[in-house]
C-alpha positions as CSV (number, residue, x, y, z in Angstrom):
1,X,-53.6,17.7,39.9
2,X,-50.4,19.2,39.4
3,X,-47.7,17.1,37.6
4,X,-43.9,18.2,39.4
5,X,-40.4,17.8,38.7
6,X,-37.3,19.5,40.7
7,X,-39.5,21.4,42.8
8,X,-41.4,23.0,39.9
9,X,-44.6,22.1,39.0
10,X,-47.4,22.6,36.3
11,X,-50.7,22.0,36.2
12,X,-51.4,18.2,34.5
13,X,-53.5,18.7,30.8
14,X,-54.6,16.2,29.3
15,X,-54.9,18.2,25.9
16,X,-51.0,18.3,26.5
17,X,-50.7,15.0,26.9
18,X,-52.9,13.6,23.6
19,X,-50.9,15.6,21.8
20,X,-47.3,13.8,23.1
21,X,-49.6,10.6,22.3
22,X,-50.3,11.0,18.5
23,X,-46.4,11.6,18.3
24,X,-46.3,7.8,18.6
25,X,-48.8,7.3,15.4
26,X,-52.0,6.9,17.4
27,X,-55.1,8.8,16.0
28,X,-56.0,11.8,17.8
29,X,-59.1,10.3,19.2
30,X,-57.3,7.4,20.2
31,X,-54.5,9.5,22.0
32,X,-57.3,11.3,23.5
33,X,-59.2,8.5,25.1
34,X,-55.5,7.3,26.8
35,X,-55.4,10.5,28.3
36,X,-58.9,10.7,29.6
37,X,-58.0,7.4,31.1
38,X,-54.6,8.6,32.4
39,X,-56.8,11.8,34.2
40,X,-59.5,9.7,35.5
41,X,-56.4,7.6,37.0
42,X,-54.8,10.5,38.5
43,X,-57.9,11.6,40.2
44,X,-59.1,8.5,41.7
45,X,-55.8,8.4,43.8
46,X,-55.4,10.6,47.4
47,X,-52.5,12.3,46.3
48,X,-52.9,16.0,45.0
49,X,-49.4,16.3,43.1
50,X,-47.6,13.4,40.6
51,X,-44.3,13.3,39.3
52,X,-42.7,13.5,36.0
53,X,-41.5,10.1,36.1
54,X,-44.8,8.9,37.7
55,X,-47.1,10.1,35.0
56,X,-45.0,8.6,32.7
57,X,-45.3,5.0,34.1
58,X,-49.1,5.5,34.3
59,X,-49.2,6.7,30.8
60,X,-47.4,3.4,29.8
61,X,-49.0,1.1,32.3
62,X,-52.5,2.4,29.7
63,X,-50.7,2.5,26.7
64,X,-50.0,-1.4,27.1
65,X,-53.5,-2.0,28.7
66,X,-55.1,-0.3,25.8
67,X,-53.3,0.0,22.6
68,X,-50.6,-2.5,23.0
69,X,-47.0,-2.9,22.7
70,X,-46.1,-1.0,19.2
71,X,-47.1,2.2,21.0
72,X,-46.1,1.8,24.2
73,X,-42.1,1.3,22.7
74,X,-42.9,4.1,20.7
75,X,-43.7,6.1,23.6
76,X,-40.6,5.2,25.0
77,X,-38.3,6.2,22.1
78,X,-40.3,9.4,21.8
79,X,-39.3,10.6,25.3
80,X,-36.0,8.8,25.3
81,X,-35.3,10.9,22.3
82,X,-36.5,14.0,24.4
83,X,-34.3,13.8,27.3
84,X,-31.1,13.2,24.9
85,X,-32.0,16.9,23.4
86,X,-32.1,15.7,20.0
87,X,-34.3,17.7,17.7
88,X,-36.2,16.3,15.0
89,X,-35.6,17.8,11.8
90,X,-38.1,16.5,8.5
91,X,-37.1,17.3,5.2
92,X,-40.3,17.2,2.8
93,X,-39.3,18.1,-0.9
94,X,-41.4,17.3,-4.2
95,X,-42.8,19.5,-6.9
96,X,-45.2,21.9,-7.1
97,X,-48.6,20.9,-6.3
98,X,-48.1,17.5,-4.6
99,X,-49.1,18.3,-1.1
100,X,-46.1,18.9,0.7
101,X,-47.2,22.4,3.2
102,X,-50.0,19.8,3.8
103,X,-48.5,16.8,4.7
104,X,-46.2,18.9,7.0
105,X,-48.7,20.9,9.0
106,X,-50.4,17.1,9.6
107,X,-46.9,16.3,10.8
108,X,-46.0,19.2,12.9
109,X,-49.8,18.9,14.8
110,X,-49.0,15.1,15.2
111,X,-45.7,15.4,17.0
112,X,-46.1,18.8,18.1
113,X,-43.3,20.7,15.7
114,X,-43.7,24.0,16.2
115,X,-41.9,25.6,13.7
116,X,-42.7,24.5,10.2
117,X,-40.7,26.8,7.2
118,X,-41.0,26.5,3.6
119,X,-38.0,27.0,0.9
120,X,-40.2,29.5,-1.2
121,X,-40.5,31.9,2.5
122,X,-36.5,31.5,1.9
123,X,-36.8,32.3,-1.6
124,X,-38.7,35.3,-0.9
125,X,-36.5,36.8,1.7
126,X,-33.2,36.7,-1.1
127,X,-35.6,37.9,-3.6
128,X,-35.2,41.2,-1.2
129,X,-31.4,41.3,-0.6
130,X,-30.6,40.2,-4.5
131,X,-31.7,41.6,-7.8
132,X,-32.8,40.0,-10.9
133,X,-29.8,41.1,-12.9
134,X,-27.4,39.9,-9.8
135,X,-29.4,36.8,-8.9
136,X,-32.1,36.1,-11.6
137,X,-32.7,32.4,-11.0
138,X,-34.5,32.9,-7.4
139,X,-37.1,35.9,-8.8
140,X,-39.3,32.7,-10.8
141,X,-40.9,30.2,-9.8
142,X,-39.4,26.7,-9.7
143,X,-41.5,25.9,-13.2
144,X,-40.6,29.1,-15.0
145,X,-36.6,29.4,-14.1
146,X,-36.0,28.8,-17.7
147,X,-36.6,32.2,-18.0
148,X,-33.2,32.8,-15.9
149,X,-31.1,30.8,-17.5
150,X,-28.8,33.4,-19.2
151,X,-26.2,31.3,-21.3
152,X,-27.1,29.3,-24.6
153,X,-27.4,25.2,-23.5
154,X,-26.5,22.7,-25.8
155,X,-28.9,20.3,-27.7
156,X,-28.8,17.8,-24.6
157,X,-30.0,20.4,-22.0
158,X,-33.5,21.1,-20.7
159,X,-33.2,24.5,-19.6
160,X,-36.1,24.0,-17.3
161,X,-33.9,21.9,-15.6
162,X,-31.2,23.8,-15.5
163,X,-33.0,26.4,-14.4
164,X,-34.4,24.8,-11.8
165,X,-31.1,23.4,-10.6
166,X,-29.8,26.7,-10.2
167,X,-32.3,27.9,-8.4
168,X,-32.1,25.0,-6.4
169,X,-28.2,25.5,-5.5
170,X,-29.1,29.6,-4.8
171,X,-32.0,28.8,-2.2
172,X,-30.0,26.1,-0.7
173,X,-28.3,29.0,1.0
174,X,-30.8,29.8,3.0
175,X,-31.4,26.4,3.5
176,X,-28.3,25.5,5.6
177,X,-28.2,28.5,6.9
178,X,-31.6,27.6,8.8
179,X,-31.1,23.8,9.7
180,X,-27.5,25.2,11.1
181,X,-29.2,26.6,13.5
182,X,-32.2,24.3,14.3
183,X,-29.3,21.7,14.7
184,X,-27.5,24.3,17.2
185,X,-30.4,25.5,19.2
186,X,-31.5,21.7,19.5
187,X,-35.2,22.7,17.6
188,X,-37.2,20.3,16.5
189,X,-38.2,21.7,13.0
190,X,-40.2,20.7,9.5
191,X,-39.0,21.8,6.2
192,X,-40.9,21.9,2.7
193,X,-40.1,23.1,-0.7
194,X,-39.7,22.0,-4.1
195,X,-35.8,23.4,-3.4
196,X,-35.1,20.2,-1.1
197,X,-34.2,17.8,-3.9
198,X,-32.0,14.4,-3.0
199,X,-28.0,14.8,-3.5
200,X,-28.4,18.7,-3.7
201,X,-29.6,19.8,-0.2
202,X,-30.0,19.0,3.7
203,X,-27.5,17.3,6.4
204,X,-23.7,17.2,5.3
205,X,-20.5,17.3,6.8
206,X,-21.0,20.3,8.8
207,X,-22.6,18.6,11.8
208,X,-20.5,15.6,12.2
209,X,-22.7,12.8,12.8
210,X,-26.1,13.6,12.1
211,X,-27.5,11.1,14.6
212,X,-25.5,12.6,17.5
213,X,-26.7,16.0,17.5
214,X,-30.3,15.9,15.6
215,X,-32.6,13.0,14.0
216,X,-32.9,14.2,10.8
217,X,-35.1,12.3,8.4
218,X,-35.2,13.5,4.9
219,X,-38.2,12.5,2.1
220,X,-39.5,13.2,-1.1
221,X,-43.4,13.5,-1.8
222,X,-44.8,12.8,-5.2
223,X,-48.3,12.2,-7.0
224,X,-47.0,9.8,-9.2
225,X,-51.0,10.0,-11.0
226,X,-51.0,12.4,-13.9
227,X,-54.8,13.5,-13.5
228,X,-54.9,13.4,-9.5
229,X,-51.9,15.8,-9.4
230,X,-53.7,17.9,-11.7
231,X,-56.6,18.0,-9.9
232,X,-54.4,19.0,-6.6
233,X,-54.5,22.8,-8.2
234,X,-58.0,22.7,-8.6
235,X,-58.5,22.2,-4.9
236,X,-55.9,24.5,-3.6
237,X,-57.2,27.3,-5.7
238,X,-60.5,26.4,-3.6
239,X,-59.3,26.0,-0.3
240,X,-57.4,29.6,-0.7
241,X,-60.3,31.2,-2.0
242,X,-58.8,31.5,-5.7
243,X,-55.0,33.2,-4.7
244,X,-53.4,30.3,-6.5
245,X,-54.9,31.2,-9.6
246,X,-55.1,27.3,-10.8
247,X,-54.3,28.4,-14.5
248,X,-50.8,29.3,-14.2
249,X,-50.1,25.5,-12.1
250,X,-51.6,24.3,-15.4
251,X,-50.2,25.8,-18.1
252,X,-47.2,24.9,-16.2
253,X,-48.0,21.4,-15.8
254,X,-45.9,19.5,-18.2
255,X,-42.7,21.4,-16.6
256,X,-43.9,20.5,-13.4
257,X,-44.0,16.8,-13.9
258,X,-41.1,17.1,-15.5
259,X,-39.4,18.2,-12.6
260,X,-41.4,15.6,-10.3
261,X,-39.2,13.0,-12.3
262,X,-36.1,14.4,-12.1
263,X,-36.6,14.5,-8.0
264,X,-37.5,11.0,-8.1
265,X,-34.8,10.1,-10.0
266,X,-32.6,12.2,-7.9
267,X,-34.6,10.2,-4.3
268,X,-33.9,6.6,-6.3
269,X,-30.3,7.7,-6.3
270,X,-29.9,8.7,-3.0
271,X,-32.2,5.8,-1.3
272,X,-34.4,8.7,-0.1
273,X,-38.1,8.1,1.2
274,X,-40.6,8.5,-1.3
275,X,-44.1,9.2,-0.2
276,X,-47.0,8.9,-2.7
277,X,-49.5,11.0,-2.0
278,X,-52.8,9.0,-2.6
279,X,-53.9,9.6,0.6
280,X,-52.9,12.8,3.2
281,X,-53.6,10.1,6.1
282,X,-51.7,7.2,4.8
283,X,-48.6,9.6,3.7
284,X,-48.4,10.8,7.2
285,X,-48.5,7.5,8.7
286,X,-46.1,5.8,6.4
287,X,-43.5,9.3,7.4
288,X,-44.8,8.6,11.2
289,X,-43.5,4.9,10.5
290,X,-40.2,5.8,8.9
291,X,-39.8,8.6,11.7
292,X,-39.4,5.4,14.5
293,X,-37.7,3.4,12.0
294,X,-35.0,5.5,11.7
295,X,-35.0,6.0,16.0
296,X,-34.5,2.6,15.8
297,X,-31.3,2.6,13.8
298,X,-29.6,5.1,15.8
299,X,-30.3,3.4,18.5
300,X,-28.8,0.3,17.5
């Protein structure tokens, strides 16, 4: 079966097509059992070749059959927003150790972002174009940048904070520099770092109106649980086969938290999302949801 548009054609995939599915929040093996449907469909008829526009009322005509009418107007919104050419950009900040790199590799598989980048990748790449003694505050991590902070701070300072806010400000640099051109290219992109913190980073002025040339939807993960954040680094340092040594997250901890709060405090402010991270399923599904809600109010 070969699906065809404008004289060009492909070959249909069902693969191709669950993955356009669980863009609308269905599980994966949900998605999958729509398209296996869809396929069986397409070969019961005579006809050898289908059209773009054709597949498309099929797919809904089993979406409403079979999983009702929240997904099927997803659906619709989802390739509405693809024929306008508007990339979806998702900002994921939070401290260290809270699950962000997770949360957004579950989001880039579910609506099929290919290009996911995280601030510390930015980070790295200045680290090579700026010295220590020119540029101190991006050569520590975002718990150490005390260590940066060159000038003596009053009695009412935390100079982990300041520290961090200046890194924060350096890396956000890179930052625009790289949703710039997702915005101009019209990619679809997912961002992650501790460095995207409410009020201090992502969409401004530069691109007009935000909902005209990408959908960009910003949030703010925590672990708002002392002990299950803490026992976050003892599974990563698992799952990576002990290269984030565990002990330096935890002797770090306390300046770690701290700057968990002063993000939230930051997200409160700004009316940003704020995702706890109890659950890696229910966090993506609650951005998944927030994701249409905000189609939905650019629509309108």
């Amino acid at each position: 079966m070969r699906l065809v548009r404008e004289g060009h054609f492909v070959p249909f995939s069902k693969g191709l097509l669950a993955t356009t599915l669980t863009a609308t929040g269905l599980p994966p093996e949900r998605a999958y059992a729509v398209a296996l449907d869809v396929e069986w469909q397409l070969f019961q008829s005579a006809e050898s070749e289908v059209s773009v526009d054709g597949l498309r009322q099929m797919v809904e005509s089993v979406l409403a059959e079979s999983e009702g009418r929240l997904y099927l107007e997803r659906y619709r919104k989802w390739n509405h927003l693809a024929r306008e050419d508007r990339p979806v950009l998702i900002l994921i900040g939070g401290a260290t150790g809270v699950g962000k790199s997770t949360i957004a590799a579950q989001l880039a598989d579910r609506l099929g972002v290919v290009r996911i980048i995280a601030t510390d990748s930015i980070r790295e790449v200045m680290r090579a174009f700026f010295s220590q003694t020119l540029m101190p505050s991006i050569h520590f991590s975002s718990f150490q940048a005390d260590r940066a902070v060159r000038i003596p701070l009053g009695a009412g300072l935390d100079s982990h904070l300041v520290g961090f806010m200046e890194q924060v400000e350096m890396v956000n640099v890179g930052v625009g520099a790289v949703l710039d051109r997702a915005v101009k290219e019209r990619t679809g992109l997912l961002m992650e770092g501790v460095h995207i913190v409410p009020g201090m980073s992502g969409p401004d002025d530069r691109w007009g109106k935000p909902a005209d040339r990408a959908l960009i939807l910003p949030m703010v993960v925590a672990v708002k649980d002392r002990e299950l954040h803490r026992s976050h680094f003892l599974v990563r340092e698992q799952e990576t086969s002990g290269r984030r040594a565990v002990e330096r997250y935890l002797e770090g901890f306390e300046e770690i938290r701290k700057i968990q709060e002063f993000i939230l405090e930051r997200a409160e402010a700004e009316g940003t999302l704020v995702v706890d991270n109890v659950s890696i399923d229910d966090a993506v599904g609650t951005v998944v949801d927030a994701l249409y809600d905000l189609i939905e109010e650019t629509e309108e």
